[in-house]
N, C-alpha and C positions, 0 to 999 in steps of 0.2 A: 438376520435371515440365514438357513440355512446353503451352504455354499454351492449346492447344486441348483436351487432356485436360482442365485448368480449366474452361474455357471448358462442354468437355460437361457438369462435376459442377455448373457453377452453374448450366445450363438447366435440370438434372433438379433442384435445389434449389426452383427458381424453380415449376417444374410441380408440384410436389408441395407447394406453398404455402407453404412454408418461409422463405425469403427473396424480398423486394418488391422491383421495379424503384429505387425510391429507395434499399436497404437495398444493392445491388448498385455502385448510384450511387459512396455513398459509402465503399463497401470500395475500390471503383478508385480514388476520390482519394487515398485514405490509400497503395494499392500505389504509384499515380503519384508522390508525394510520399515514401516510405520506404521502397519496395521491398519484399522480402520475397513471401508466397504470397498470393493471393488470398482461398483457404479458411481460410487460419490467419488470415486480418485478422478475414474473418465471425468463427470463431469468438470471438478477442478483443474484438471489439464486441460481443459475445455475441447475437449476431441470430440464431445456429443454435447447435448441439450438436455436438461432435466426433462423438460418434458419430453425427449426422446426416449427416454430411460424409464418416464413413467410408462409411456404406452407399451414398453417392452415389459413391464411388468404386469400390466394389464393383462397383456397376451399371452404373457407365459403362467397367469395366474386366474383368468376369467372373471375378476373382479373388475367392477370398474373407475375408473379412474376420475382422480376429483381437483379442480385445480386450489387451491387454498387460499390463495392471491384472491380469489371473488368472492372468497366464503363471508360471512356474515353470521356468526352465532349469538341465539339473544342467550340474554342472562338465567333466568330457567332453566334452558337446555344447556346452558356451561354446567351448572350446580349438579348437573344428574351423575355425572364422573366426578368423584373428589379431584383435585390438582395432584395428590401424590399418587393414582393411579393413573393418569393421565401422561404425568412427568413420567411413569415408568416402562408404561406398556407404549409410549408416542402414539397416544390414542385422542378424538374430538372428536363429542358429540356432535353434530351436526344437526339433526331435525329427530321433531318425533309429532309420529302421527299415530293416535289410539297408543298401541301396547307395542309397537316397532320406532326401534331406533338406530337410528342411522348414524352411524359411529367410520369416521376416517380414520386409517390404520398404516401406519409405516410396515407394518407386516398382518395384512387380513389371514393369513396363513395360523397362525399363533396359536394356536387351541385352549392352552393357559390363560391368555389374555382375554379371548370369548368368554371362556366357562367364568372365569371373572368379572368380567361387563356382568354377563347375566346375573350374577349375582347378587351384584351391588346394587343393579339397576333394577331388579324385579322386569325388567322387559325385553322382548325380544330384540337379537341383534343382527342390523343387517350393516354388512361390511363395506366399505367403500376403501380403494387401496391411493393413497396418496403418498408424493414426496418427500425424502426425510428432512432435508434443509429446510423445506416449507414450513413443514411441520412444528421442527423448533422454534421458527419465527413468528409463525401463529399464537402455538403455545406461550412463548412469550410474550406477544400481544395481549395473552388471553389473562393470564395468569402474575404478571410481572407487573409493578407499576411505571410507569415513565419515569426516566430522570429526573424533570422536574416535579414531578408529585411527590419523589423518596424525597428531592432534596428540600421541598417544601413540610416535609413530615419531620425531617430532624431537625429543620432551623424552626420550627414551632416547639420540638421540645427541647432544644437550649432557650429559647425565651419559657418555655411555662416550667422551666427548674431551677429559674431565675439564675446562670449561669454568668460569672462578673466577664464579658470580657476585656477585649485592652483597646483601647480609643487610637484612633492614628494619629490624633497628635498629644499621645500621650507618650512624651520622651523619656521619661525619668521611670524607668522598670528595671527591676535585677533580675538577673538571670531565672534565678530561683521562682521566681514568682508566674515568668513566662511559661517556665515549664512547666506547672502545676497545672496554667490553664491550657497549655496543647495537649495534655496528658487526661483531659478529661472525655470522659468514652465519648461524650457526643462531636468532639472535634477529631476525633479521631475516625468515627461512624462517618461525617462528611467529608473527608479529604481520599479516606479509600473508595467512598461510593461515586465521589466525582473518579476517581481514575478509574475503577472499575467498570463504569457506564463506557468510560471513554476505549479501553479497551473491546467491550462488548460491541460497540458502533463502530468498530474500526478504525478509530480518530489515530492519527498519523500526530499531532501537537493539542497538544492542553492550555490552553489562554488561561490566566486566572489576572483578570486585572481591573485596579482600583479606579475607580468613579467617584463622583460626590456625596450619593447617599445612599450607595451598593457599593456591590462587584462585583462582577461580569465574569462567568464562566463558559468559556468559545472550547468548541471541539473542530477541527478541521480535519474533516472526512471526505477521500475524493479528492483532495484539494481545495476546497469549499470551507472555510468559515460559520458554523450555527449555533448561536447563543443557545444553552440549553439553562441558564438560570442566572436571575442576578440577587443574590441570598444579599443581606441588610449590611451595611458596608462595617459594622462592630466584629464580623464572624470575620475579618479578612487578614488581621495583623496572627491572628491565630493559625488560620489555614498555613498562610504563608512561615511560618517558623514550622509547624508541623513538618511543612513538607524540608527545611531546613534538617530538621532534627533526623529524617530520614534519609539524608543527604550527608547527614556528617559535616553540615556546615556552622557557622558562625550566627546565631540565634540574636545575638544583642546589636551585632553591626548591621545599617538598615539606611549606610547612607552609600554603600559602595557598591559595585554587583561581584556578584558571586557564582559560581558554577559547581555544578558535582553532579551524582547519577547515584543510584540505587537499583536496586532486581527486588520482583515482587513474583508471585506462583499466582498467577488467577485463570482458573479452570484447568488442573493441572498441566500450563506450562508456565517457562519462565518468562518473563517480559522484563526488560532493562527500558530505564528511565533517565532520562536527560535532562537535568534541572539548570536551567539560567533565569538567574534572578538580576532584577535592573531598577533602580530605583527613579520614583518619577516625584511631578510635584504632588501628587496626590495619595501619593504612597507606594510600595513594591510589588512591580509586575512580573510574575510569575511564567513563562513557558517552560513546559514537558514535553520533550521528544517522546514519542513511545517508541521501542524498536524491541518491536513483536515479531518473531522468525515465523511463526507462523502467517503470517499477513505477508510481509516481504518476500517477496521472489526471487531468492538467491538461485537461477538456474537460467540459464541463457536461454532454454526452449522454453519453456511460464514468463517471459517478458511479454508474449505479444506482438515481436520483431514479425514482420513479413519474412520469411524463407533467405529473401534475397539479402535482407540485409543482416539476418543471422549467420547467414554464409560467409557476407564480408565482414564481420567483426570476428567470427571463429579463426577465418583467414589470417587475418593480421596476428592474432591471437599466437598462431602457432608459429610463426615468424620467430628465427632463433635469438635476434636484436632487435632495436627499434623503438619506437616511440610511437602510444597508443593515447590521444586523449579526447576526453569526453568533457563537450562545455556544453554549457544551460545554466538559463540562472537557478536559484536557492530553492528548493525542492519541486528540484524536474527530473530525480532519479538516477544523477549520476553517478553514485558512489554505488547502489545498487548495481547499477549494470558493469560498473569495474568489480566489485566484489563476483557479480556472475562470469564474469571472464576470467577473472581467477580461479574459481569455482572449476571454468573448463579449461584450463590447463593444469592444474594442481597434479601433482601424481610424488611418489616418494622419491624421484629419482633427482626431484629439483628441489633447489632453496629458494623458498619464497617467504620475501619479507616487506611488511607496509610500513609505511611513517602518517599518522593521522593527527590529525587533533579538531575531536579526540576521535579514538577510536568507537566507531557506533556498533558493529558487530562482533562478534569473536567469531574467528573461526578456524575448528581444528585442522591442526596441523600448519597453519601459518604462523607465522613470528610475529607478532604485531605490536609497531611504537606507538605511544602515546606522546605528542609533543607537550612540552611545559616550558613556556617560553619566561614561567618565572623562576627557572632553574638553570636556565640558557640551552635548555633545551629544543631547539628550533627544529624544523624541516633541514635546512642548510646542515645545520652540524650534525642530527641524526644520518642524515644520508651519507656524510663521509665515514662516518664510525661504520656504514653499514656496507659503504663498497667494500672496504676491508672484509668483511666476513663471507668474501665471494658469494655474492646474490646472485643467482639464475633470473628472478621476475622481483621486481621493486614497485610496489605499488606507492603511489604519492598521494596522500589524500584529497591537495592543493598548490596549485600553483600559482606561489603569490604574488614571487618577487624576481628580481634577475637573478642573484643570486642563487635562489634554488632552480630555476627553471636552468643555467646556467650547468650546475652539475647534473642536471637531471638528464641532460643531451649529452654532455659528456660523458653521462653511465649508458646513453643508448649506443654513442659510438663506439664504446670501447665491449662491446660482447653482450651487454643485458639488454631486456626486454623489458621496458620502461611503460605503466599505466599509470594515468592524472589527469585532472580534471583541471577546466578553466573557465571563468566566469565570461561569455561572452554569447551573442544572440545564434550569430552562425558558425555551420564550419569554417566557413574563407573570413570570416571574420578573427577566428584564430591567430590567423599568420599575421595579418595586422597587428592583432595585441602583441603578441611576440617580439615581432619588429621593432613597437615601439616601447616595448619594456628592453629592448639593446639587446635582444637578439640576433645575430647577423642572418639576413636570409640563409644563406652557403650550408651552415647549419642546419637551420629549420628541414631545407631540401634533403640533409646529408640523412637525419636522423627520425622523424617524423615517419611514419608508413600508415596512419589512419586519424583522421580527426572528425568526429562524431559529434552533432551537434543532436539534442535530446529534448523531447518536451511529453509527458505526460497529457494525456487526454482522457476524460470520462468517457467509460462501453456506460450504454443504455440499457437500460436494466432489461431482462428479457420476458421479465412477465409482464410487463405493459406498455412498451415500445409503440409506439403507435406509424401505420404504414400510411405514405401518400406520393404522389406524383411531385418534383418540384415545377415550377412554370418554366418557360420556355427560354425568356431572357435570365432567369435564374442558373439552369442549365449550361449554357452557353457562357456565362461568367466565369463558373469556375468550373468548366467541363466535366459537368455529370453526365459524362454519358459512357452508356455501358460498352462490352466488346464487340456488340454489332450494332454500334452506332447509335441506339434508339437511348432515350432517357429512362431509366427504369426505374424501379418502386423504392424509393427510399422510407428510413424511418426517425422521427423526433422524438421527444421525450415527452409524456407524458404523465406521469406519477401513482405511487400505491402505494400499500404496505410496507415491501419486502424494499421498496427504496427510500421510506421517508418524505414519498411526496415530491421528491427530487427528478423522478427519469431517469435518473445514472444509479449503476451498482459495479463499482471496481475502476479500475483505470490499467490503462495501457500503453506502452513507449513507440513513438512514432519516430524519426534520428532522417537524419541527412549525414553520408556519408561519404566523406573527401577523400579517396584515395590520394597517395600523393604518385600520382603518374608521371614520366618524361615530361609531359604535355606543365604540367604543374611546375613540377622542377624549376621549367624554361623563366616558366613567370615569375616564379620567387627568385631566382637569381637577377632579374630586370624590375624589382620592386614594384611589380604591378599591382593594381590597386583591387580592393572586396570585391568590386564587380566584374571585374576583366574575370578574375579567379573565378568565382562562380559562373562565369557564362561555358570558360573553356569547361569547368566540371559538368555542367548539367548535358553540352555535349557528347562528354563520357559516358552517358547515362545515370550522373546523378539524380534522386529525385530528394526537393527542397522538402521541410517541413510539411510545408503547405499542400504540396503535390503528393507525401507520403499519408497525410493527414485524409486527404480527399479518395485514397484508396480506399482506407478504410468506412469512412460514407458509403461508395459504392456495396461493401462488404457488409453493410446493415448492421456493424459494433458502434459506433456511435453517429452523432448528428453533424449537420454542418452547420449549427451556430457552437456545436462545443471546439468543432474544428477553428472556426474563424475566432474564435475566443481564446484560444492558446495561440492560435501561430501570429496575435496580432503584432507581438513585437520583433516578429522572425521575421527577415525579408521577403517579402511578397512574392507569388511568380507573375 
């Protein structure tokens, strides 16, 4: 669309309170710097709602507005648009009645796009202005087959081109003969269209693993686990090398595990991949990392954090020494939110260097090690090579052992500013592990300034959120009640298109964070225990998991069984 029509939906944004001069601010920087739509930026900064954004097109355009989530096109009235006029103009028929059709348009403005409808269609066109994100997702509804139908289409034509493959318990194969069959087009057609799909869905890891007379291909989107096919268990020893050979790994070895990563371009970006493979009795199980930049929120304002708790970790952040860490168990997004913290301190004046293994992101203008702990190349030893190179910020990817946690305090006390992650449920649960990985309280108090306990939780998709009242003892449980006191309208998940049936579309970081105050100090120095520590913090005005979780309930992002469903293993309030 052209930039003045923008231009008019964001002043009617702007008048209607919607979006603030600084919020407009910085949508333009992100357009200046990535391009793309102005409105689509707001909404992915999530500053407005699509359908805020629609009805401001509505209004600055007199067409009216159509939600796509309800729509229902039968097969006739798909056919009357080819798909490659469709795909080009973001255009769907919708209905027709006698010689008018009713055609949904990301831009009813178009005049090209009209005089072509009419065209093709021999019938007159009446314009209805819809959502562009919609749009795509429909269209691909409309137009796209399912996951499982492609992948049901190519494992029908490897059995009807009678394609030999290799049995799993067939030991005795040479290399040569492997490769001849991953190299044939139809296994190659299924291993990109499984990561491809996976890609397109979001999926955050790729399952690919072996069964008795399948294989089970799992996407975990959201957090969430969903089989999307279990292809004949002969296609598996295949997949599995393919995905080896794109990996640069070891194709004949099949009794050890292995690790490596590859980059792929789908939809012109790049996306890196994370392959660990692991041998079971049934044959070799497969997970892919996906680490798609585009998906991941390397920005500390796109986490989601409430205000207050972006305040307290920017806080610490700028602290010129010190020790920052972020625990939560195995993808609860804490290397994410240290990458975003780095993110906001980074500037050219400082040297900033990580130690990972492996390393999941690149990013410019940091230094970043990769551990190989089969070259002796550890965390421990990278970090002394690296105090040497006087480090400003040292990011750690893990904290595993005494050892590194050990120098890692010693680099907070002596002038750097120290970020790392650690496996544990709470914040006050930290200084426990600590303690009893031998580290001395006196320390932890000396060098520590923030410990951030993290968990991801599913937002409820906003095109079918569904609103209701909770009951009264439900209420009073976990204190749903609003700022004047009354219980107010909350909302649960109920399922569509645009979410797969799920309720949830995206996720967001909820944190409990421990300052380490005089009050705290007192305790670690007297070896007090998880709970004394969390009582004095919550006095501080910590809020736990659970209590920052239940904010956002009130705030209508997600529900209170996705709340009680992540904080079950975080301490209770």
């Amino acid at each position: 669309m052209a930039f003045s029509l923008i231009d008019r939906v964001c002043d009617i944004l702007a008048k209607k309170g919607l979006v603030s001069g600084t919020d407009l601010e910085k949508a333009r920087a992100a357009y200046t710097e990535k391009g793309g739509e102005l409105t689509a930026i707001l909404a992915k900064m999530d500053i407005v709602t699509r359908e805020d954004i629609l009805s401001a097109f509505s209004e600055a355009t007199d067409f009216t507005p159509i939600n796509l989530s309800r729509v229902k096109v039968e097969g006739d009235t798909l056919k009357l648009i080819p798909k490659r006029i469709s795909m080009m103009y973001q255009v769907l028929p919708i209905s027709r009645i006698g010689d008018l059709l009713t055609v949904a348009m990301v831009d009813p403005m178009n005049i090209f796009a009209l005089d072509d409808l009419k065209a093709i269609t021999k019938l007159d066109i009446s314009p209805v202005i819809a959502d562009g994100e919609g749009m795509k997702q429909i269209l691909s509804d409309c137009y796209e087959k399912s996951a499982y139908d492609e992948i049901s289409d190519i494992v029908s034509d490897m059995a009807s081109t009678g394609m030999e493959m290799v049995k799993e318990d067939k030991e005795e194969i040479s290399s040569g003969e492997l490769l001849r069959i991953i190299e044939e087009t139809p296994v190659i057609k299924l291993t990109n269209m499984i990561i491809d799909k996976a890609v397109k869905e979001r999926a955050s890891d790729i399952m690919i693993e072996p069964m008795e007379k399948n294989f089970r291909v799992r996407y975990r989107i959201d957090g969430i686990l969903h089989i999307y096919h279990t292809p004949p268990k002969e296609y598996h020893r295949a997949i599995i090398s393919r995905l080896k050979v794109m990996s640069n790994l070891n194709i004949a070895e099949s009794r050890l595990p292995q690790d490596g990563r590859f980059k792929l371009r789908i939809e012109d970006r790049r996306v890196d991949f994370r392959l660990s493979i692991i041998p079971s009795i049934l044959g070799e199980k497969a997970s892919l990392r996906v680490l798609d930049k585009e998906q991941a929120m390397i920005d500390i304002a796109r986490l989601g954090l409430k205000e207050r708790d972006q305040k307290e970790i920017c806080s610490a952040g700028d602290m010129p020494h010190g020790m920052i860490l972020v625990c939560g168990p195995t993808g609860s997004g804490k290397t994410t939110t240290l990458y975003s913290l780095l993110k906001y301190v980074d500037s050219a004046t400082k040297n900033l260097v990580t130690v990972e293994d492996p390393v999941e992101y690149e990013l410019k203008g940091v230094n970043q090690v990769s551990v190989n702990s089969k070259i002796g190349l550890t965390f421990a030893g990278s970090l002394r090579s690296i105090l040497r190179q006087d480090p400003d910020i040292i990011l750690i990817g893990e904290i595993r052992d005494l050892e590194t946690v050990d120098i890692a305090i010693k680099a907070a006390l002596t002038g750097h500013l120290v970020l790392s992650t650690l496996h544990t449920n709470s914040a006050s649960g930290s200084v426990v592990r600590l303690v009893n990985m031998g580290v001395e309280p006196f320390l932890i108090a000396s060098s520590a300034i923030l410990i951030v306990a993290q968990r991801l939780i599913r937002k409820l998709c906003p095109e079918c959120r569904e609103a209701f009242r909770p009951a009264e003892e439900i209420a009073e449980k976990y204190g749903l009640y609003g700022r004047d006191g009354d219980i107010p309208t909350l909302y649960k998940a109920r399922g569509c298109k645009r979410c797969a049936d799920s309720g949830y579309h995206g996720r967001v970081a909820i944190v409990e964070c421990l300052k380490i105050t005089p009050a705290i100090k007192d305790l670690l120095f007297r070896r007090a225990q998880e709970s004394e520590i969390e009582k004095t913090a919550r006095g501080e005005g910590m809020l736990t998991l659970r209590e920052n979780g239940i904010e956002n309930v009130l705030d209508g992002a997600t529900s209170l069984e996705e709340v009680l469903r992540t904080t079950t293993a975080a301490r209770k309030i």
